[in-house]
C-alpha positions in Angstrom: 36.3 26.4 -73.2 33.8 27.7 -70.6 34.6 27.5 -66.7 33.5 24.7 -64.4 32.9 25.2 -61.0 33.7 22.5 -58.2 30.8 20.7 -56.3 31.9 21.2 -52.6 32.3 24.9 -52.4 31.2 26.2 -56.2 34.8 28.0 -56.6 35.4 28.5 -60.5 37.9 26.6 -62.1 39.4 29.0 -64.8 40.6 27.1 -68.0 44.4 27.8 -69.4 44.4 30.5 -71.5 40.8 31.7 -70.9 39.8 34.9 -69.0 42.7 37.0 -70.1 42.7 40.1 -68.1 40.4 38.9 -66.0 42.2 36.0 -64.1 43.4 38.1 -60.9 39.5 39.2 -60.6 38.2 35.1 -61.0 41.4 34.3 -58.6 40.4 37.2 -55.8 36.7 35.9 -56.0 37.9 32.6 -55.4 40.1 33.2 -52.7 37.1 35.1 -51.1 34.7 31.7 -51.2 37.5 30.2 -50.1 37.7 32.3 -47.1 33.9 32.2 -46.8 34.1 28.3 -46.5 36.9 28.5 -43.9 36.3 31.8 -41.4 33.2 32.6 -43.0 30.5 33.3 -40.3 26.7 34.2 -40.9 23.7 34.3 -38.6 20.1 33.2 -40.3 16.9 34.1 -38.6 14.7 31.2 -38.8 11.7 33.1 -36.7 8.1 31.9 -37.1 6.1 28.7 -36.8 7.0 25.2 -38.0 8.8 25.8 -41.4 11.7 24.2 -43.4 14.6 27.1 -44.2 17.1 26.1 -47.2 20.3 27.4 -47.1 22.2 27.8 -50.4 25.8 27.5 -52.2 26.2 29.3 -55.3 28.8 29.6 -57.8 31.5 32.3 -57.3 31.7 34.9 -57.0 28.3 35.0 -55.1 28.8 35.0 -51.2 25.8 36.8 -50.1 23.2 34.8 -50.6 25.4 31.3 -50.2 24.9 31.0 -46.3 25.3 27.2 -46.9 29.3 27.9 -47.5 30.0 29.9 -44.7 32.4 28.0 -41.3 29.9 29.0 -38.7 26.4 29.4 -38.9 24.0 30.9 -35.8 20.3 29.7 -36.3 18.6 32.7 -34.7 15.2 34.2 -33.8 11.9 33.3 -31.9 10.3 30.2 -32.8 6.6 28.9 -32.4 7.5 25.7 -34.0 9.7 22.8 -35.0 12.3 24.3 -37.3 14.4 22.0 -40.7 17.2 23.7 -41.4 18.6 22.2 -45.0 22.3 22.3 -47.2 22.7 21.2 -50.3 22.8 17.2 -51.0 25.9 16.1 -52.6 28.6 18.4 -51.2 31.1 17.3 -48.0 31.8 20.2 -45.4 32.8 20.8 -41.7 29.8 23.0 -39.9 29.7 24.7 -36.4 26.2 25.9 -36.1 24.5 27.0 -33.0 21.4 27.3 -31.6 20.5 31.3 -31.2 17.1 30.6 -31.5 14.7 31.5 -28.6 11.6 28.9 -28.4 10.7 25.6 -26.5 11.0 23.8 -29.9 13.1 21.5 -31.9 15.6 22.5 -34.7 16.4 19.8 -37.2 19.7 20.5 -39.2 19.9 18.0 -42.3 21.6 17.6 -45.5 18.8 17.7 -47.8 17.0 14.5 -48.7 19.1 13.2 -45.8 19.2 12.4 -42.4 20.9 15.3 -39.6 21.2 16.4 -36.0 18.4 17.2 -33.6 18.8 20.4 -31.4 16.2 19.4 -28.8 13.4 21.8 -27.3 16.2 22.8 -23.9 19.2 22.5 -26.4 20.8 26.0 -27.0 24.3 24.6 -27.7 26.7 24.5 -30.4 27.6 21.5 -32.4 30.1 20.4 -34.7 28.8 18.7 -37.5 30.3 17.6 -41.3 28.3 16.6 -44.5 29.2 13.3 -46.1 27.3 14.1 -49.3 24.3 12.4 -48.0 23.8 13.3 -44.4 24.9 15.4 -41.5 27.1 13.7 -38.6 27.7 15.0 -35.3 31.0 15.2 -33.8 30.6 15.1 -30.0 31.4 12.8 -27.5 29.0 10.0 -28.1 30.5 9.9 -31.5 34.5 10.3 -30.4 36.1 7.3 -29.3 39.2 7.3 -27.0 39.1 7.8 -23.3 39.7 11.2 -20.7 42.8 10.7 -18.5 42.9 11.8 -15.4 45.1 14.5 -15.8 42.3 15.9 -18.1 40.1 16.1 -15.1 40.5 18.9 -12.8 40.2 18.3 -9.2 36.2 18.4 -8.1 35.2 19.1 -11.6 33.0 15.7 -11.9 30.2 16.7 -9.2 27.3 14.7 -8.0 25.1 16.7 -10.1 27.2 15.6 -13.4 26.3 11.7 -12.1 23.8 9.9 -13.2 21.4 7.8 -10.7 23.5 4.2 -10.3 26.3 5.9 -12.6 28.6 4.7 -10.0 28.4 0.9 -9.5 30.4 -1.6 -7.0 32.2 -2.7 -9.8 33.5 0.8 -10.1 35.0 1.3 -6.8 37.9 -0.9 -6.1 38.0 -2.9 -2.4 37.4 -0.6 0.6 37.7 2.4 -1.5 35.1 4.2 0.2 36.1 4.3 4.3 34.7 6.0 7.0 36.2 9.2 5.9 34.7 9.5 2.7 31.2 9.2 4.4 29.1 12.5 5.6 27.4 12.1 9.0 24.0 10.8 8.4 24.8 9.6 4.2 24.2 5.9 5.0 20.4 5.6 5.2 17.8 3.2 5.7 17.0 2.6 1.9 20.7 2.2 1.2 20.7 -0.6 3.7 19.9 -3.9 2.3 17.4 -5.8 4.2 18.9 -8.1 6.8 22.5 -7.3 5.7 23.2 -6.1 9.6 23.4 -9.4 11.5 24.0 -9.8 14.7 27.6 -11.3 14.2 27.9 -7.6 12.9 27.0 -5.6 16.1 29.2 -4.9 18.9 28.3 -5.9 22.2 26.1 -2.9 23.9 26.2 -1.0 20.3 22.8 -1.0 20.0 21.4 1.5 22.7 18.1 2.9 23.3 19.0 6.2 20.9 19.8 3.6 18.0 16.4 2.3 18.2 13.1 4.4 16.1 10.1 5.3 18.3 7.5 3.1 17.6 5.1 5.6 19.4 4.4 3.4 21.9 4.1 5.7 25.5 6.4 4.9 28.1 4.3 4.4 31.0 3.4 1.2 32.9 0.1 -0.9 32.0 -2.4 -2.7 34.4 -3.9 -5.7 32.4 -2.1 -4.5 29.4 -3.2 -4.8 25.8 0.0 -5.2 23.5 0.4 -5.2 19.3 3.6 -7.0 18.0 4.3 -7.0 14.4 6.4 -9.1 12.5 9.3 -7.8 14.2 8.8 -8.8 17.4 8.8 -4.4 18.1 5.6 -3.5 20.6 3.9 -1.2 18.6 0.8 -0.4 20.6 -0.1 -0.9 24.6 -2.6 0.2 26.5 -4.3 -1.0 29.7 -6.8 -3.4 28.8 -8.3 -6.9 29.9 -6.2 -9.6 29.8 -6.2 -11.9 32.4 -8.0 -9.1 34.8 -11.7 -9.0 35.5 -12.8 -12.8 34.4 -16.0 -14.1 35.6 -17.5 -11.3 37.8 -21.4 -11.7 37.9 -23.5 -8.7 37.0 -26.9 -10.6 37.0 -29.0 -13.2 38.6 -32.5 -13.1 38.3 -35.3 -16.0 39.3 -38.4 -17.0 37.2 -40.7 -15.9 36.6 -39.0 -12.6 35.6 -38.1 -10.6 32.7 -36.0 -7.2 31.2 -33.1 -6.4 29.5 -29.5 -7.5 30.4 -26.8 -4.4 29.0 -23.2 -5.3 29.5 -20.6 -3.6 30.9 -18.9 -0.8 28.9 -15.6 -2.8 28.7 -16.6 -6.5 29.0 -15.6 -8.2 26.0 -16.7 -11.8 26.7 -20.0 -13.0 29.0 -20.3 -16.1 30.4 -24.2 -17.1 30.9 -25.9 -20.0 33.6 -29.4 -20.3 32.4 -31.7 -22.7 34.3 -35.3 -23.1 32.8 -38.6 -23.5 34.8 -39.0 -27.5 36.2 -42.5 -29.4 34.8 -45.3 -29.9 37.4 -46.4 -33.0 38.9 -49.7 -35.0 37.7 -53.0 -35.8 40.1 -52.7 -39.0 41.0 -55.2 -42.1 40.2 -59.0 -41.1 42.5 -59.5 -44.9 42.0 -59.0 -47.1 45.0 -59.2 -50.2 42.7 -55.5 -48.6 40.7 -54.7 -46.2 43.0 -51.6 -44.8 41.2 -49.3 -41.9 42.1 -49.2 -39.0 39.5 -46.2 -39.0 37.0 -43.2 -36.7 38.3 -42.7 -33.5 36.1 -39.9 -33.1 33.8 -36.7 -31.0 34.9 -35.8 -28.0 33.3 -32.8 -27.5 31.1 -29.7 -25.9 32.3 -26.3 -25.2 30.9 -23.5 -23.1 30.5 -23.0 -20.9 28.0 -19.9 -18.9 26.9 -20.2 -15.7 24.6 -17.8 -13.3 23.3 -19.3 -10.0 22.7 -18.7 -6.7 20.4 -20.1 -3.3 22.2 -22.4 -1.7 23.2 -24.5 -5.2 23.7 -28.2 -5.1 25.3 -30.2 -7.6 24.8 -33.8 -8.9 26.2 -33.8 -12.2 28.7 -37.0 -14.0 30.5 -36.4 -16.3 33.3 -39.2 -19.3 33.4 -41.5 -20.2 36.3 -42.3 -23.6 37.7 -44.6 -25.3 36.1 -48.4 -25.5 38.1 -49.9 -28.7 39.3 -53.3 -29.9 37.7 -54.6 -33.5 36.4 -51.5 -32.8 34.1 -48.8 -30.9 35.1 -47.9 -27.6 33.7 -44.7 -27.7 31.9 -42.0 -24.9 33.3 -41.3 -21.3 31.3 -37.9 -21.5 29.3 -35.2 -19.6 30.0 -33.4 -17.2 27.3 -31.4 -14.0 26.8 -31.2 -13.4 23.2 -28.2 -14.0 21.3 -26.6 -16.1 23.7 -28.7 -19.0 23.6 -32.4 -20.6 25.1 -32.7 -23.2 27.6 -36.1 -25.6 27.3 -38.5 -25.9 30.3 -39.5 -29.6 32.0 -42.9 -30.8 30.7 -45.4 -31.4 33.0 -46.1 -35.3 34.3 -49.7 -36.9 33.5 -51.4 -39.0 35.9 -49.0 -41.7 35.5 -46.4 -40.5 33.2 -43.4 -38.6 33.9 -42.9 -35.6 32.1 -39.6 -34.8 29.6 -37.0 -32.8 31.5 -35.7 -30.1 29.3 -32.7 -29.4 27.2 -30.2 -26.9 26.8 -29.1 -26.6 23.2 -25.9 -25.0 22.3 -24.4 -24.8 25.9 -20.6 -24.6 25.9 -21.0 -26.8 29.3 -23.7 -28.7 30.7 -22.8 -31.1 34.1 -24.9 -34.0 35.7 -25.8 -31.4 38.5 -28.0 -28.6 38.3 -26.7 -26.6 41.1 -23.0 -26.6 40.2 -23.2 -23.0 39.4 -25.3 -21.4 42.2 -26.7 -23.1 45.3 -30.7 -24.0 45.5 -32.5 -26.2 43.7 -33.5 -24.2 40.7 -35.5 -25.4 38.0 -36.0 -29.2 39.5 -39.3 -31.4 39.0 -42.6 -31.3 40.7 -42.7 -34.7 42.2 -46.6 -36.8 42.5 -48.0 -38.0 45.3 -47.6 -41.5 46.6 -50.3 -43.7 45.4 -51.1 -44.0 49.2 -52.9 -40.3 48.6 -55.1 -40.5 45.7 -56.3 -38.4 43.8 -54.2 -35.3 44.8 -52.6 -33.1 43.2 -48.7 -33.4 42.9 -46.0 -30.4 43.0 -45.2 -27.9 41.4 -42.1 -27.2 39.4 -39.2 -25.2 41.0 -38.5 -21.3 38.6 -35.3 -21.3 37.0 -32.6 -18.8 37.7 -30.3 -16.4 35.4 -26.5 -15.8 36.1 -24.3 -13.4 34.2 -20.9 -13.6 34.3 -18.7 -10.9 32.7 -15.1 -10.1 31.7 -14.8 -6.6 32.8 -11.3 -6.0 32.1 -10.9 -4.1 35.9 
């Protein structure tokens, strides 16, 4: 009866009473496969571009070409692309192979039609591995169970670099296991400081001194009028002299009807405050019939008011200041007063023979008062006023010019 030969390794297995005179050479061959699949080591270029390499066992007494058997196997050469490396399906083995190869790319080492072990693009290693028949398995320490005692660490061998980020959790370190002492100068940071975790309850009395505190680039200097930015803080992050409270309500303009030109405001006035007073109507002629002798009709008022404007710079604007209205028959009505926009005051009408005229308005005023000179003294903008009906037929007054005032917040 013929030899067999076994389907881990391929050793021959030598029926009784066959290979007479032969035996010691079948048994030496053996022993040498044997060897092979225990010490054996063999290094296997697998140079070039992507490719699948399959190593071999073959029956004894070949050991040459049967680089599948051998203990230790070094994958070797430059490689332009993912590498399989394949053994046999069906047979169980231990394997130490390492990575040799020189290459940013993977090498895949697989029982063939099964599943393996990746050596990724960086991994130059060596790995223990076995065949189950099916599949290779990786022995390493994400496969081992069991833990590492602390005698099996040398002192300082676990560095920060060996850590992961957050490796280390609180539920790691047991109660005031990190003092003082364990801390470098500076290691406590900002961004390892919770948000409102330092209370005050936690601060010493005087521990917080001008060297604890961050620049918030604010000069040190002192401030006339000053300008100051809080944030949510309550930390001054900006100051600068400015205009609070200082320079309110100087005037920088007064003009009379009729007049006109352009009003430009002061480099650092933010706000204006305007008195605008428009022309007063004239009177009407009165009645030149002695039978109904009547006086002619008063002229209207002119508006006035008060007007309150903040402004963004530079700001120039146009402004016309309205006359008295003329006498006549009918009275002329007055010239409105404006500066544009901050707002128009309306002119008195002019009174008819016997009518009145309208005294005018002054729309949009922040402030208008019973009295037209509250602001400035003289009797801008009031009514022409008719003659008695004693004098007939004459003509009556004339209206009064209005008047301009600007008011600005200067800021000095």
């Amino acid at each position: 009866m013929a030899s067999s030969y076994s389907t881990d390794l391929k050793i021959e297995l030598m029926v009784t009473g066959e290979n007479a005179g032969t035996w010691g050479d079948k048994t030496n061959d053996n022993l040498d496969v044997i060897e092979q699949a225990i010490a054996g080591f063999k290094q296997v270029s697998i140079a070039g571009g992507a490719q699948t390499t399959n190593l071999l066992i073959n029956n004894s007494p070949d050991i040459a070409t049967s680089d599948a058997r051998n203990a230790v196997i070094k994958l070797s050469g430059t490689i332009t692309g993912n590498q399989i490396v394949t053994v046999p399906t069906g047979i169980t083995k231990t394997y130490i192979v390492q990575n040799g190869t020189t290459g940013a790319f993977t090498v895949q080492f697989i029982q063939a039609g099964g599943t393996g072990t990746t050596f990724s693009t960086t991994d130059k290693g060596i790995k223990i591995l076995f065949a189950d028949g099916t599949n290779i398995n990786a022995v390493d320490l994400s496969t081992l169970s069991g833990t590492i005692a602390t005698a099996q660490i040398a002192d300082l061998a676990i560095t920060s670099s060996k850590l992961a980020s957050f490796a280390v959790t609180a539920a790691r370190l047991a109660s005031f296991a990190v003092t003082t002492s364990r801390l470098a100068t500076n290691a406590v940071t900002a961004v390892k400081i919770t948000q409102s975790t330092i209370t005050q309850s936690k601060l010493a009395a005087n521990s917080v001194g001008a060297d604890q505190l961050i620049s918030t680039g604010v000069t040190a200097a002192s401030y006339t009028a000053a300008s100051i930015t809080v944030d949510a803080d309550g930390r001054i992050t900006a100051a600068s002299s400015g205009s609070a409270g200082a320079g309110m309500g100087i005037p920088t303009l007064f003009n009379v009807g009729p007049s006109s030109g352009t009003f430009t405001a002061s480099p650092t006035a933010n706000r204006i405050g305007v008195y605008m007073v428009a022309g007063g109507g004239a009177a009407g002629r009165g009645s030149p019939n002695p039978e109904s002798a009547n006086a002619g009709g008063n002229g209207g008022g002119g508006g006035f008011g008060f007007f309150n404007k903040p402004i963004t710079q530079p700001f120039s604007q146009p402004f016309s200041v309205g006359a008295g209205g003329n006498p006549g028959n009918s009275g002329n009505a007055g010239g409105n007063t404006t500066i544009a926009n901050v707002g128009t005051v309306n002119a008195g009408n002019g009174g008819g023979p016997s009518t009145p005229g309208n005294a005018g308005s002054a729309p949009g005023a922040s402030l208008t008062y019973p009295v037209r000179d509250f602001v400035i003294g003289g009797n801008f903008g009031a009514q022409g006023n008719g003659q008695s009906e004693m004098v007939m037929s004459a003509f009556g007054n004339a209206g009064t010019a209005g008047a301009l005032v600007v008011f600005e917040n200067t800021g000095t």
